[in-house]
C-alpha positions as CSV (number, residue, x, y, z in Angstrom):
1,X,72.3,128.5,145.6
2,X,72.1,124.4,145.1
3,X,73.0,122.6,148.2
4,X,76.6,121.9,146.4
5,X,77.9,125.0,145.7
6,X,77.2,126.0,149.8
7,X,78.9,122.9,150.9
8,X,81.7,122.1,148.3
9,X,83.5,119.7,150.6
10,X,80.5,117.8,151.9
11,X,81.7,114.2,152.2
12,X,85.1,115.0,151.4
13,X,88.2,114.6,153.5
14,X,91.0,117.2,154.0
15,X,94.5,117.2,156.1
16,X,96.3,120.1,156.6
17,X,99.4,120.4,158.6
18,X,100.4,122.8,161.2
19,X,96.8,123.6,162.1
20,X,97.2,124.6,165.5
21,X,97.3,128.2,164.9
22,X,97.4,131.0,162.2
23,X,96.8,129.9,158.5
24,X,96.3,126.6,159.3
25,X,94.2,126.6,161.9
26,X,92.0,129.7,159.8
27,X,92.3,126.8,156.2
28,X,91.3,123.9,159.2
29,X,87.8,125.7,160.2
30,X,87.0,127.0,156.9
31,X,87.6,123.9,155.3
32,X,85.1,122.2,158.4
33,X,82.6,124.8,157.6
34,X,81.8,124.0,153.7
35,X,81.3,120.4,154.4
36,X,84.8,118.5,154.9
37,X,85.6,116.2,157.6
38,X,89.3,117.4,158.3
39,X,92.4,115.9,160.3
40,X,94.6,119.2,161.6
41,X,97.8,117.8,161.8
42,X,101.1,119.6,164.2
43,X,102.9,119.1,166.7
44,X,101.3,121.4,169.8
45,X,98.6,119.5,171.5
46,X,96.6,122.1,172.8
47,X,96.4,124.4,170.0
48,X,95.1,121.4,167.9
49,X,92.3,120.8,170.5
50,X,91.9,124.7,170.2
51,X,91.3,124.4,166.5
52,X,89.1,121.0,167.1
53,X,86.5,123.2,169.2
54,X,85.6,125.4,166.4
55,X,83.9,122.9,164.6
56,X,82.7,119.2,164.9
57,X,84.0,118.3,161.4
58,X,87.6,118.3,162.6
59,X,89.7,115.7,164.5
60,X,93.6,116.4,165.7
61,X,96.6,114.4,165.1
62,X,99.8,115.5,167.4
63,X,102.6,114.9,165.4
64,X,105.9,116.0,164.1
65,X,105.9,115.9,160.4
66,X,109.6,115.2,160.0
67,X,109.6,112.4,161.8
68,X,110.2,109.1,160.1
69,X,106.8,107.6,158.9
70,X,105.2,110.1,160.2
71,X,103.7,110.8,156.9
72,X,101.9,107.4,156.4
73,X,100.5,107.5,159.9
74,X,98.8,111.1,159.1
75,X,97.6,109.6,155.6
76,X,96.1,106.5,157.4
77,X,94.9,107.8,160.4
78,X,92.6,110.2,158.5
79,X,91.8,107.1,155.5
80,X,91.1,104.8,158.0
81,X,88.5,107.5,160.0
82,X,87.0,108.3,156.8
83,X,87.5,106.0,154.1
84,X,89.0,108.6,151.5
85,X,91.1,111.4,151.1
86,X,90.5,114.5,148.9
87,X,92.5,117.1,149.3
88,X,96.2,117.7,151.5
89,X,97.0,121.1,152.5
90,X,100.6,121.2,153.1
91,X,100.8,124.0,155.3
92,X,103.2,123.4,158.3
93,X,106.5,125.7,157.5
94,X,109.5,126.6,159.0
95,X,110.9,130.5,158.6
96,X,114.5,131.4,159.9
97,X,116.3,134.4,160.0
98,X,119.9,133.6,158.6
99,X,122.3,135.6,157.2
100,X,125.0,134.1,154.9
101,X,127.9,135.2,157.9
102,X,125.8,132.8,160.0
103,X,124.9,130.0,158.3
104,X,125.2,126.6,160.1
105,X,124.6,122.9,159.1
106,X,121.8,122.2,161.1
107,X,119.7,125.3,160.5
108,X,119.7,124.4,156.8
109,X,118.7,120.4,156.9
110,X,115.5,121.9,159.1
111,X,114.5,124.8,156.8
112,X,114.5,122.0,154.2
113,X,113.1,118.6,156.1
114,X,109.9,121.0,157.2
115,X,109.5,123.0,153.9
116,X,110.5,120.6,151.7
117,X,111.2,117.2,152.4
118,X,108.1,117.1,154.9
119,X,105.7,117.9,151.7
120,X,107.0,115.4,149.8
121,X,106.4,112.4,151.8
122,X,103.0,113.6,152.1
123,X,102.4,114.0,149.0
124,X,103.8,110.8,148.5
125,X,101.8,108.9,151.2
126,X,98.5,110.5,150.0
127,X,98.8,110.1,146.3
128,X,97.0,106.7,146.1
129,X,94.3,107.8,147.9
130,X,94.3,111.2,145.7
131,X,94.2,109.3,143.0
132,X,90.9,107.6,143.4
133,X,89.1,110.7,144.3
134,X,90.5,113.0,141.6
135,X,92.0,114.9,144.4
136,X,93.9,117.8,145.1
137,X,97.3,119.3,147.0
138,X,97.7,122.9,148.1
139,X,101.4,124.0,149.2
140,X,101.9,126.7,150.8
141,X,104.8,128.6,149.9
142,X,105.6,132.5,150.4
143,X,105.9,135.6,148.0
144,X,109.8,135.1,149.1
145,X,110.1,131.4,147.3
146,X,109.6,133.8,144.3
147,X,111.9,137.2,145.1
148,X,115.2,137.8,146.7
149,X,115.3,137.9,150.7
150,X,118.4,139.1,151.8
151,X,119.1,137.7,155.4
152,X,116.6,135.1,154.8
153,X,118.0,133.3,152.0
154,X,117.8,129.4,152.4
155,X,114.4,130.3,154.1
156,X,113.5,131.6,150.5
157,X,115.2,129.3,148.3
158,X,113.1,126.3,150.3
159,X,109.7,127.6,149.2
160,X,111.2,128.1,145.7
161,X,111.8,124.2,145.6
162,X,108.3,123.7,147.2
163,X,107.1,126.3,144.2
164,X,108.8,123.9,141.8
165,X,107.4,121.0,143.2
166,X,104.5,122.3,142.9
167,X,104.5,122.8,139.1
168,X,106.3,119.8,138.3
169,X,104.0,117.6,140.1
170,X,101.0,119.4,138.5
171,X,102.2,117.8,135.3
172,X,103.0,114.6,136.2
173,X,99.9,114.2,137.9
174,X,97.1,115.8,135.1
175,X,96.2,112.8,133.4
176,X,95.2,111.0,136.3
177,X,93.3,113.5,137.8
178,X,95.3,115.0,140.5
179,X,95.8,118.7,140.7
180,X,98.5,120.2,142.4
181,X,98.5,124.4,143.5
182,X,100.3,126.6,145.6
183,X,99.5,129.8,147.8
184,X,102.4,132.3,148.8
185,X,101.4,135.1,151.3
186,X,103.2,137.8,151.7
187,X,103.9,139.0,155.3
188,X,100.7,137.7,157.5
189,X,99.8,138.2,160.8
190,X,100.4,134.9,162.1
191,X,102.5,134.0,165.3
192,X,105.4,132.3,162.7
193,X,107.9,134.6,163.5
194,X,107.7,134.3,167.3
195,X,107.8,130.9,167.0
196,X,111.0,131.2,165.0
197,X,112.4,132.9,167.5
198,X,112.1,136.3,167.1
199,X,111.5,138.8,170.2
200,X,108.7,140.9,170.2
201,X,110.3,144.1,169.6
202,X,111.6,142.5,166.4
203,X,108.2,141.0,164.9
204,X,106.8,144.4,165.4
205,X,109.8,145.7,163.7
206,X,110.0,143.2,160.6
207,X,105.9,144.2,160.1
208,X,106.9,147.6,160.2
209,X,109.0,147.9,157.6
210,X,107.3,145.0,155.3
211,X,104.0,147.3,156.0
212,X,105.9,150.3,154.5
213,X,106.7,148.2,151.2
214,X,102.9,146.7,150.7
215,X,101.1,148.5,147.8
216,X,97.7,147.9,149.7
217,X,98.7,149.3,152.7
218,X,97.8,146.2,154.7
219,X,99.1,143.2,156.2
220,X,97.9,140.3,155.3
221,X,94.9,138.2,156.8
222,X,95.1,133.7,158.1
223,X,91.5,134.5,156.7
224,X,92.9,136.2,153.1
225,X,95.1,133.0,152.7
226,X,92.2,130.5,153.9
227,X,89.8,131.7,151.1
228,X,92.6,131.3,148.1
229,X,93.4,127.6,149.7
230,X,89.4,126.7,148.8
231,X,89.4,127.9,145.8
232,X,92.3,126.0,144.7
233,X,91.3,122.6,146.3
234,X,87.3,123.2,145.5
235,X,86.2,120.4,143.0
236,X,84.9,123.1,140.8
237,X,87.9,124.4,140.0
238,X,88.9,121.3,137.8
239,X,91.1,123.2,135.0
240,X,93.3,125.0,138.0
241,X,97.1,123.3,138.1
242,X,100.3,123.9,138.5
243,X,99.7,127.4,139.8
244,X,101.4,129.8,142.3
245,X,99.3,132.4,144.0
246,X,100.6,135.2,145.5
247,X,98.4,136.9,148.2
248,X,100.7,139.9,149.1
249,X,98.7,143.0,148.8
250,X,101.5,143.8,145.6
251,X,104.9,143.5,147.6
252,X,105.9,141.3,144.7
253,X,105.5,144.2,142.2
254,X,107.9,146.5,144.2
């Protein structure tokens, strides 16, 4: 194996948002590992120092991606550390369990500044920089931005925009070189649903019975999800854009 195809990334640059713990963190290291220098971008201090310590290739940003500006100051503090920028990972997400009886206003307008409107501005900000290294964007969405999730609607209908973001900006951006993917797990052991708010008792539940649904039999892996992410933003994979990956063990067959 040449030197190149064991360190893809070597000399590249990488952000990825929300990289303080499950998929993030896991696309953060592995990204560190094949060569990149990475900034893991959130808004929890101390799991971005956590995520910093498994490899000297990352640095840390604390920072809330809604926030107004926020995304030029991610974009520059990781251009002006490294002088380029080669691939965003637009991982930091929001999940919310909301039924139509109990829908409220400001619920809505956060399910769609993080999952949406958060992504954009990156992309946005980055784009220049993408540009000039024939560089890439990996969403991540979820195998609900594609089927129906009763209780969890708006939640689903945000990663269908970010799914059709994804493809639209895939074809505006092919001639000059940028591509644009996206990656939607399926359920994944991740901590996302405590931090939305969820009691124990019911994380345990909601795996249960998404566990009972899964043709494979398994819940997914931060580590399944981390290995589709490199493949989409590896430089080898130059004809890849405007795709939507589903890593659910089959739950969107069923």
């Amino acid at each position: 194996m040449t030197e190149t195809a064991a360190m893809p990334f070597s000399g590249r640059v990488a952000i990825v948002t929300g990289a303080g713990s499950g998929i993030g963190r896991a696309v953060t290291v592995r990204l560190a590992e094949l060569g990149a220098n990475v900034l893991g971008v959130g808004r929890r201090r101390e799991a971005l120092e956590e995520t910093a310590r498994e490899h000297s290739l990352i640095a840390t940003l604390a920072i809330d991606i809604r926030d107004e500006g926020a995304a030029d100051v991610i974009v520059a503090t990781a251009v002006d550390r490294w002088g380029r920028l080669d691939v965003l990972v637009n991982n930091a997400g929001v999940t919310a369990v909301m039924p139509l009886a109990e829908v409220n206003r400001p619920a809505i307008a956060d399910l769609f500044d993080v999952n949406v409107t958060a992504p954009s501005m990156l992309a946005h900000a980055a784009l220049p920089h993408l540009r000039a290294t024939s560089g890439s964007i990996v969403n991540l969405s979820s195998t609900y931005g594609h089927r129906p999730m009763p209780g969890g609607a708006h939640y689903a209908a945000s990663k269908s925009a970010l799914e059709h973001l994804t493809r639209s900006w895939a074809l505006e951006l092919a001639a000059e070189g940028v591509r644009v993917n996206a990656i939607a797990p399926g359920p994944t052991k991740t901590d996302v649903l405590a931090a939305a708010g969820l009691s124990k008792e019911a994380v345990d539940a909601m795996f249960a019975y998404e566990l009972e649904r899964i043709p494979t039999g398994r819940l997914g892996e931060a580590s399944d999800v981390a290995e589709w992410v490199i493949r989409m933003a590896d430089p080898a994979s130059a004809a890849l854009t405007g795709q939507v990956i589903t890593i659910d063990g089959g739950l969107e067959l069923v």
